[in-house]
C-alpha positions, 0 to 999 in steps of 0.5 A: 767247646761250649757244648761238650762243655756241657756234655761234661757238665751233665755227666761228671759230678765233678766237673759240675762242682767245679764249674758251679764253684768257680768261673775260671774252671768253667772258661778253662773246661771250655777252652780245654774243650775249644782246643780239643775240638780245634785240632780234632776238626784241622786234623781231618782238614789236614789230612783232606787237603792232603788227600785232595793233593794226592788225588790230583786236580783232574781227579774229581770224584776220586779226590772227594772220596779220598778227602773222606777217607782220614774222617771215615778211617777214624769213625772206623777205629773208634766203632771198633774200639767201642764194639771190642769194648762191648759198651752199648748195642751197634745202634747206640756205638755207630752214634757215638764214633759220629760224635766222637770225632769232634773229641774224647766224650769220654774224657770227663765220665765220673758214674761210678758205672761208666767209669771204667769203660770211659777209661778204657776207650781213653786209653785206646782212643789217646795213643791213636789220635795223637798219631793221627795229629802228629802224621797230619802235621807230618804230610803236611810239612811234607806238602808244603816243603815239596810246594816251596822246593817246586817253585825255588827249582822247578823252573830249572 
């Protein structure tokens, strides 16, 4: 949280003032930050637990590929969304969907030329992750409902 935190500190006037004016905002902006990245990272854990459970225990390799699949998919959509944006050269998007994954870099973007785009790729970016989270939570209610009715009335 502390170093997005930052990243929003440098690029958004005014996120700066207000964290220059008052501490509070600062502690707020970092747990913001905190909680952003928190449930971006248990999301992909989620879903990685998951998968691992649907691969099966005897599956080894296929299980780790299978783990990397929620991470690479979202890495994937926010490539595209960035490419259709046609925001920076291949290069520069390919390093920013690696960084986009721990949260919305864009979320805080004030310059006046990125304003727009950072807006944008919000716009795409908030509806997806928000199904991503909720599906998450789903499978995983899923997954723990199917472990308790197996131990109440598996042995049967």
């Amino acid at each position: 949280g502390i170093g997005i935190m930052e990243l929003d500190f440098a690029v958004s006037k005014n996120v700066s003032e207000q964290v220059r004016i008052s501490k509070f905002y600062a502690f707020l902006h970092v747990w913001f930050r905190g909680a952003e990245t928190g449930a971006r990272v248990l999301t992909i854990v989620f879903f990685m637990v998951w998968m691992k459970k649907l691969a099966g225990p005897n599956n080894v390799s296929g299980g780790a590929i299978m783990c990397a699949i929620p991470a690479i998919l979202d890495y994937i959509f926010t490539l595209s969304v960035l490419l259709v944006l046609r925001f920076e050269k291949v290069i520069v998007n390919c390093l920013l969907s690696a960084a986009f994954l721990v949260g919305n870099l864009s979320q805080f973007v004030d310059d006046p030329l990125y304003v727009h785009f950072s807006r944008r790729l919000t716009k795409f970016l908030t509806p997806f992750r928000f199904l991503f989270i909720t599906l998450a939570l789903v499978l995983c209610g899923l997954a723990t409902l199917e472990t308790w009715f197996f131990r109440r009335w598996g042995g049967r």
